[in-house]
PAFIVO-637176 format. One record per atom (N, C-alpha, C): x negated, y negated, z negated. Coordinates in steps of 0.05 Angstrom, whole numbers, plus 5000, padded with zeros to 4 digits. Example, Ala and Ser with C-alpha at 12.3 -4.5 7.8 and 13.67 -1.06 7.14 Angstrom:
PAFIVO-637176
473651144844/475450904844/473650664844/474350454858/472750214857/474249994843/
END
This chain:
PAFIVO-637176
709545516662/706645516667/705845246678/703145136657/703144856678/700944916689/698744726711/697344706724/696144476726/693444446719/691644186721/690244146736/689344006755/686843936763/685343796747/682143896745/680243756732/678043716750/677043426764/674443416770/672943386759/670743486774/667543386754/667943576730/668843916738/669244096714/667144316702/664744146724/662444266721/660444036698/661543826693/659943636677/661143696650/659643526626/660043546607/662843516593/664043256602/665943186591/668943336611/668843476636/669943596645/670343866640/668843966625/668144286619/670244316596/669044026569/669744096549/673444046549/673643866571/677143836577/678244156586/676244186605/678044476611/678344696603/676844666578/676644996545/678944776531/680244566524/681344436508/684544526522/684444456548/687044516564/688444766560/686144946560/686145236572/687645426543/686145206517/686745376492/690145266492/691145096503/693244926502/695245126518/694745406544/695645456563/695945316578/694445186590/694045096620/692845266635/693845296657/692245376678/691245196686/688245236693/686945006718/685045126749/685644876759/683644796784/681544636776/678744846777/676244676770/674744626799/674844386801/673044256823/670244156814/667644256827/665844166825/663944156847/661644026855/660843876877/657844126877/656144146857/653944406856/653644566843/654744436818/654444686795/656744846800/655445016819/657545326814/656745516797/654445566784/653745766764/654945656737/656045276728/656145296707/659945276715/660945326745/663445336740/664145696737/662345866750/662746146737/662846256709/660646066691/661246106664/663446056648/664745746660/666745686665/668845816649/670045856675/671646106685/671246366668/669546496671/668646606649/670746636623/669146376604/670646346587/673246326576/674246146601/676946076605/678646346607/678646506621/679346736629/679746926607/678846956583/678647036564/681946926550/682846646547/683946536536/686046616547/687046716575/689246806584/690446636600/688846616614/690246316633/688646296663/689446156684/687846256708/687046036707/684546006727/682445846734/681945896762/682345636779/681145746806/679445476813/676745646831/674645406827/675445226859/674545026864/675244846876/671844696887/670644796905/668444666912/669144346936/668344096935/668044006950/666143686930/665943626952/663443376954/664643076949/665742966932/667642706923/666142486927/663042506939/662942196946/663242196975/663942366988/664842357019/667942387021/669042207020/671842227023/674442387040/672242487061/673342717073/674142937068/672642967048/672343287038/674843277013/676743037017/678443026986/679843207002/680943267031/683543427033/683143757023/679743797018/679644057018/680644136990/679943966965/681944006931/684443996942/685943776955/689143736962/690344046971/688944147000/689544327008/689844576996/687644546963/687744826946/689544836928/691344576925/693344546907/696044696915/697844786892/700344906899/701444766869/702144906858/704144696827/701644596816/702644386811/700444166798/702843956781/702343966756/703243776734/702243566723/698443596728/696643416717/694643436734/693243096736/690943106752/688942976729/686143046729/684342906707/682342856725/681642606732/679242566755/677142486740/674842676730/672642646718/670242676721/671042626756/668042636776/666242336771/664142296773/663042136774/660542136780/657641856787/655441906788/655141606770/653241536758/651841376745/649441256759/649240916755/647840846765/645240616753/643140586756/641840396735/639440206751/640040016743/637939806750/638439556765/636839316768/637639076777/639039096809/640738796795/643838906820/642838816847/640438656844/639538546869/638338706884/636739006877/635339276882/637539466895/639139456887/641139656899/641539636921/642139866937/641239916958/646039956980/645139877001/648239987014/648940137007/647540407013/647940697011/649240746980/646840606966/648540766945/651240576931/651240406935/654440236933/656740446951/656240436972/658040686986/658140956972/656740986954/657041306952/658041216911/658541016909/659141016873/662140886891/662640666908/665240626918/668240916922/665641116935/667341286955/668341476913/666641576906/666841766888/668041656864/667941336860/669141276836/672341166842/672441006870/674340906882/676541026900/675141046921/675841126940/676941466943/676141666938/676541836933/678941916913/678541816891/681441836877/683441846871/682741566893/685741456899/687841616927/685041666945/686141956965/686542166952/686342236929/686642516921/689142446907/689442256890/692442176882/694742196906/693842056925/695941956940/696442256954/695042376956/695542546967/697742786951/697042846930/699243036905/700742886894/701442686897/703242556880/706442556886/707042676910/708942866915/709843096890/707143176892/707043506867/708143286839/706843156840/707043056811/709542876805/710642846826/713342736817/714942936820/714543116832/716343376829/717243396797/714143536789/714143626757/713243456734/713643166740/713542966723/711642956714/709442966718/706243006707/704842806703/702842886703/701742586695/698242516703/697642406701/693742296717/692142166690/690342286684/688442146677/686642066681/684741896682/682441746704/679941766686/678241796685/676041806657/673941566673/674441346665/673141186658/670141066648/670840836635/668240826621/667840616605/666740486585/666340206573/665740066584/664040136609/662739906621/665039746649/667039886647/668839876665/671239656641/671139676628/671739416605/671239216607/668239156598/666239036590/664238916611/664039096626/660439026646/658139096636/656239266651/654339286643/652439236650/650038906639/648038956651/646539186669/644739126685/643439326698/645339516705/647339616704/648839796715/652239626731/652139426745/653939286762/655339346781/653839586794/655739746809/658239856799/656640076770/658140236763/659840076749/659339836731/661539696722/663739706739/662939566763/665139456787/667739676789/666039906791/667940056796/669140166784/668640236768/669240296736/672040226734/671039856732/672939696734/675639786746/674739846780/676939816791/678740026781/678340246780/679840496761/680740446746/680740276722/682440146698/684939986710/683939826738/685739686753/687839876768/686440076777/688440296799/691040396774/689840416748/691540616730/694140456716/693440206717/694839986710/697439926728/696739906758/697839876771/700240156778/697840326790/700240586796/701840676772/701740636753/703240776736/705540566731/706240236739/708640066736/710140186766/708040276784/710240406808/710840636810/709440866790/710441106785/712641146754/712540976741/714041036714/716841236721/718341026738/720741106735/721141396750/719641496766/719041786771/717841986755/718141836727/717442066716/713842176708/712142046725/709142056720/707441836710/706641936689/705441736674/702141726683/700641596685/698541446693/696541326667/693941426656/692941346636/690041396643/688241206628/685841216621/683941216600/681241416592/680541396574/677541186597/676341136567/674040946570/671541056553/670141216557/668741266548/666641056542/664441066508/662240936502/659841166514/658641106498/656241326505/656741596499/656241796509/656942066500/653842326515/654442506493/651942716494/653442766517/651842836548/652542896565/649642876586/649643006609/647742976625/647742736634/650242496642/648742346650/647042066629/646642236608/644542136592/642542196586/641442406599/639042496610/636742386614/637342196634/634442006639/633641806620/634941776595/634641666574/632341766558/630641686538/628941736522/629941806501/629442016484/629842006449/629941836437/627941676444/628441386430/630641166443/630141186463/632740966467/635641146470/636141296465/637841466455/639641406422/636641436412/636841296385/638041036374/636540846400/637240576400/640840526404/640740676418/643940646432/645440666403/644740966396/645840996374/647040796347/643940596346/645040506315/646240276330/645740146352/648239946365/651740016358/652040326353/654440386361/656140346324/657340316317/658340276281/658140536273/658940716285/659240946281/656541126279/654440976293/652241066295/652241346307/653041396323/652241696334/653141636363/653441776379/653741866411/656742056410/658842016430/660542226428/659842466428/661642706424/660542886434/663442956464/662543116478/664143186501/667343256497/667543386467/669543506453/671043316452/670343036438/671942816431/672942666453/671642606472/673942446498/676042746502/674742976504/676843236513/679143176500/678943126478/680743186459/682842866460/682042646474/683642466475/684242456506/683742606528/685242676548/687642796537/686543076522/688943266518/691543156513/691242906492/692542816478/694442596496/692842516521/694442376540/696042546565/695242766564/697643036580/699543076563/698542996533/701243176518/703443016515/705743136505/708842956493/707642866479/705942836463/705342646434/704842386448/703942306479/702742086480/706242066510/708542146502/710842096529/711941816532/710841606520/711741376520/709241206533/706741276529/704541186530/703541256558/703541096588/702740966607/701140726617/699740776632/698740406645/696040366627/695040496606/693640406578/691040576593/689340486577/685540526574/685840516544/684740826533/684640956517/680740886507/680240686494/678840656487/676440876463/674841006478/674241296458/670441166454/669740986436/667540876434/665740826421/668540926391/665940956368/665840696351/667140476360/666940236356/665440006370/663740096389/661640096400/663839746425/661839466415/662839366433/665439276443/666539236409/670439236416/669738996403/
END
């Protein structure tokens, strides 16, 4: 029986990882910060498939609150940290506060929630995936925070995984381009659109397709494959 943690399993691209896991037999730990009605549906679903689900409430841009996921953990094989907040507009406007609160939830937090199970995970040889972003590549105008940090996550995955190899836990990243998800919301139809024909592929991910290239980084098909940013973009910007 294995066991996942998934953050952020109340968002789009966290949901669709944890129906992808679940059809796989995973059990998971779904952590989410408000949406508890869409982690009951959740569950719900999941539950059907034959596999347990236990929900996991705490608040990931306050770093305190990481011991309360740590503390809910017992076998854990996989961690998928797919919490995040998004941020937009000139870098000179940005405010302390919210640099502290994309630091604590993109950075800082993760890396306490790693350090903290990574005991578990060298136990059962498991493995971390970090969900990312393109702009954590690349840079993104008007969004420089979230680049930064982004960034640094591509850096953390790089790193921990040349000092976890030989224990057995492998360490990987996907990078998401644009994808149908809430935090594309505040976007227009039309610049929606726009995004779109920028991309070769011309379309937006859908939530299914990064799911499906996590999955693919928990599984033996990817047991050689560590340290890497799994580029999922469409073409978009390579």
């Amino acid at each position: 029986m294995k066991y996942a943690l998934i953050t952020g399993a109340s968002g789009g691209i966290g949901r669709s990882t944890a129906i992808s896991l679940a059809e796989k037999g995973w059990n998971l730990y779904l952590h989410y910060h408000t949406g508890r009605n869409k982690i009951i549906d959740l569950m719900n679903e999941i539950k059907e498939l034959g596999v347990e689900a236990i929900p996991i409430q705490a608040d990931l841009t306050e770093p305190s609150e990481v011991k309360k996921v740590i503390d809910s953990i017992f076998q854990l094989d996989a961690i998928v940290y797919s919490s995040g907040v998004a941020g937009w507009g000139l870098f000179q406007d940005q405010k302390e506060s919210e640099m502290d609160r994309m630091i604590n939830i993109h950075i800082k937090s993760p890396m306490l929630l790693v350090q903290g199970l990574l005991t578990k995970l060298m136990k059962s040889r498991g493995n971390i995936v970090i969900v990312s972003s393109i702009w954590g590549q690349i840079g993104g105008s008007c969004e420089v925070v979230y680049s930064a940090v982004k960034g640094a996550q591509l850096s953390f995955v790089k790193a921990l995984a040349k000092e976890t190899a030989l224990n057995g836990v492998r360490v990987n990243a996907v990078a998401p381009g644009a994808v149908e998800t809430n935090m594309m919301g505040s976007f227009s139809s039309g610049e929606i659109q726009q995004v779109s024909e920028e991309i070769p592929m011309g379309r937006l991910a859908s939530s299914t397709e990064i799911a499906s290239s996590i999955t693919f980084l928990l599984s033996d098909d990817s047991s050689y494959i560590t340290g890497q940013t799994l580029a999922v973009n469409g073409g978009w910007h390579t």
